[in-house]
C-alpha positions as CSV (number, residue, x, y, z in Angstrom):
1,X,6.7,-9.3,8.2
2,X,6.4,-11.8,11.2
3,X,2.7,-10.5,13.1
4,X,3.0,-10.6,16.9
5,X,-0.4,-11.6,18.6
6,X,-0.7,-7.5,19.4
7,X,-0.7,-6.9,15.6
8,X,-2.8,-9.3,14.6
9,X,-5.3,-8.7,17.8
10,X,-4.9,-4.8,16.3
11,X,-5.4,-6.1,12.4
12,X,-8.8,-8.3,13.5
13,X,-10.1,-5.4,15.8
14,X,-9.5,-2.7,12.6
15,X,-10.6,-5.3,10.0
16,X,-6.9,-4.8,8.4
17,X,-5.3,-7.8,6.5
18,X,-2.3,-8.2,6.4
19,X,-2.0,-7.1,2.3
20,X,-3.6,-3.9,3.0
21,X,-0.7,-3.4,5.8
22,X,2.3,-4.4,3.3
23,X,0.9,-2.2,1.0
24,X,1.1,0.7,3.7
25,X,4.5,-0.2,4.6
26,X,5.4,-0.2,1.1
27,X,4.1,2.6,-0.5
28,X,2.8,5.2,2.6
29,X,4.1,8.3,3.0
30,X,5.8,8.9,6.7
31,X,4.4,11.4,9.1
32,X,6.4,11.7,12.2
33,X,5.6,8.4,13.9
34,X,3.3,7.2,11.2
35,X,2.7,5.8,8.2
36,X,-0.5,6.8,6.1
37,X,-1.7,5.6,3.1
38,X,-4.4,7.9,1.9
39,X,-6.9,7.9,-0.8
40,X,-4.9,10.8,-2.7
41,X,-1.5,8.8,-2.8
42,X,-3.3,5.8,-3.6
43,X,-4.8,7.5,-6.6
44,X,-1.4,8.9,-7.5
45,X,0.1,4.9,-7.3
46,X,-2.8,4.2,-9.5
47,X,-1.8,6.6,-12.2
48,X,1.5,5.4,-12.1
49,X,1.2,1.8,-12.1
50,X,-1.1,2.6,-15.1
51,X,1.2,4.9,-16.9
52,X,4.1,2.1,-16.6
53,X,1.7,-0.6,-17.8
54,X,0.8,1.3,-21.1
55,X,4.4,1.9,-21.7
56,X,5.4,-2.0,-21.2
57,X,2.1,-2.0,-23.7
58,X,3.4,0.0,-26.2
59,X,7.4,-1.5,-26.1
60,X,5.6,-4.8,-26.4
61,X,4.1,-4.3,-29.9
């Protein structure tokens, strides 16, 4: 994503980088004109990123 100077004045006012906003983008859930990334989805990414790692674990042995 190309920042404008409004996004990254925005980003360096809110103390975003620009990973943390990818990752929103990415994986957020839309609400109306938003895009949130909350501690419960993040926690639900977690368990699946972890529950596809142990299976890549297990088909690797």
């Amino acid at each position: 994503m190309k920042a404008t100077k409004h996004l990254q004045a925005r980003m360096s006012q809110r103390a975003i980088s620009m990973s943390e906003l990818d990752m929103t983008l990415t994986f957020g859930e839309v609400r109306g004109d938003k895009i949130v990334l909350n501690k419960k989805r993040i926690t639900e990414l977690l368990a699946e990123f972890e529950y596809i790692n142990a299976n890549q674990m297990e088909k690797s042995k």
